[in-house]
C-alpha positions in Angstrom: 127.2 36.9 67.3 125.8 39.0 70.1 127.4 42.2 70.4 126.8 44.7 74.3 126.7 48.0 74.3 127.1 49.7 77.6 126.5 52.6 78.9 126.3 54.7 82.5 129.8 54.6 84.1 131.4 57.8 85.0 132.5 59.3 88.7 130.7 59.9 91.6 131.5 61.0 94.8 131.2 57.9 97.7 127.2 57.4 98.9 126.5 58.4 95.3 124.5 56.7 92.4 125.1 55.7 89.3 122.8 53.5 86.6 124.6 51.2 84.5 122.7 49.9 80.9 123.7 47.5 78.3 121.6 46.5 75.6 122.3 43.4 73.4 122.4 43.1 69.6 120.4 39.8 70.0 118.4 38.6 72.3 116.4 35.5 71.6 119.4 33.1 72.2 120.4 34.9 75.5 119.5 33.7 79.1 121.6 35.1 81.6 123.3 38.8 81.8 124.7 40.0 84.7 127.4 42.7 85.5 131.0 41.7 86.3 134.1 44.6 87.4 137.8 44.5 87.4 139.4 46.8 89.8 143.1 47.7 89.3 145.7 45.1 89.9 142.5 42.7 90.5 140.8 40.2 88.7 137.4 40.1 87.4 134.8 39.2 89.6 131.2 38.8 89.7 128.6 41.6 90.5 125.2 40.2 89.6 123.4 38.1 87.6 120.1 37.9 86.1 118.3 35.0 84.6 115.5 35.4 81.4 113.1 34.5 84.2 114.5 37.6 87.1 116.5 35.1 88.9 118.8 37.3 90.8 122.5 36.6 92.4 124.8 39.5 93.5 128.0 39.5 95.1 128.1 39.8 99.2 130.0 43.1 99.1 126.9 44.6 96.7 124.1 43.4 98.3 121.6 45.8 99.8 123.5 48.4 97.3 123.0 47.4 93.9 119.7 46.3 92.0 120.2 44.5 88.6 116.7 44.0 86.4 116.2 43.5 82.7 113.8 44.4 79.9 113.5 41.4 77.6 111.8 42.8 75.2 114.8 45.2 74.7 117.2 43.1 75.3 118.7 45.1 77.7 120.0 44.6 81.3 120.3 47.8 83.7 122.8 47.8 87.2 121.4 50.6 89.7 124.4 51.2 92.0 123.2 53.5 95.0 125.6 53.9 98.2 128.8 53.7 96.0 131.8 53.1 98.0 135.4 53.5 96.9 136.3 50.0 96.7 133.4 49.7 94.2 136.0 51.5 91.6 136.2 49.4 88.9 135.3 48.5 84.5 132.5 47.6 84.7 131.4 44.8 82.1 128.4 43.5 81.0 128.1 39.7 80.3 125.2 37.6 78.2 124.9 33.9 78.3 123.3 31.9 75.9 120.9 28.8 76.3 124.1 26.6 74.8 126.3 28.4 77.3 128.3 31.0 75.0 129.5 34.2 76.6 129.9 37.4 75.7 131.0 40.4 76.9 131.2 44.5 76.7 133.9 46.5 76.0 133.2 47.9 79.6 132.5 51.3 81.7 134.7 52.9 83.8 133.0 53.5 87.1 135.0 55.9 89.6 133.9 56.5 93.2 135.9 59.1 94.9 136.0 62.7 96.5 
């Protein structure tokens, strides 16, 4: 089992920034953790990713915004959000993958961009 603990969210005011961690019980069997949201009345959708090796993918409407990077050796996968918009209001939850494809996620962080 791999259990995510993350941490970070909270409310901002719009062309803010905010720092989202997570950091993983276990991370030997882990390859991929990336960041995913779920607005209200929406699904979940993809932020970005990050691969073992710093393979990066991020959603169009983050790009240029947000920077995802990782420290392996804690096991732990950080989401620096800069330029927050409203429409980036949203749980925010972190996702690992394992090398047999397993996923896990957060609880999540609630992440609130308004006046």
């Amino acid at each position: 089992q791999v259990q995510l603990a993350e941490s970070g969210g909270g409310m901002v005011q719009p062309g803010g920034s905010l720092r989202l961690s997570c950091a993983a019980s276990v991370g030997i069997f882990i390859n991929t953790m990336g960041w995913y949201r779920q607005a209200p009345g929406k699904e979940r959708e993809l932020v970005a990713t990050i691969t073992r090796g710093d393979t990066t993918n991020y959603a169009d409407s983050v790009k240029g915004r947000f920077t995802i990077s990782r420290d392996n050796a804690k096991n732990t996968v950080f989401l620096q959000m800069n330029n927050l918009k409203p429409e980036d209001t949203a749980v925010y939850y972190c996702n690992a993958k394992t090398f047999v494809s397993m996923d896990y996620w957060g609880k999540g962080t609630l992440v609130t961009v308004s006046l």
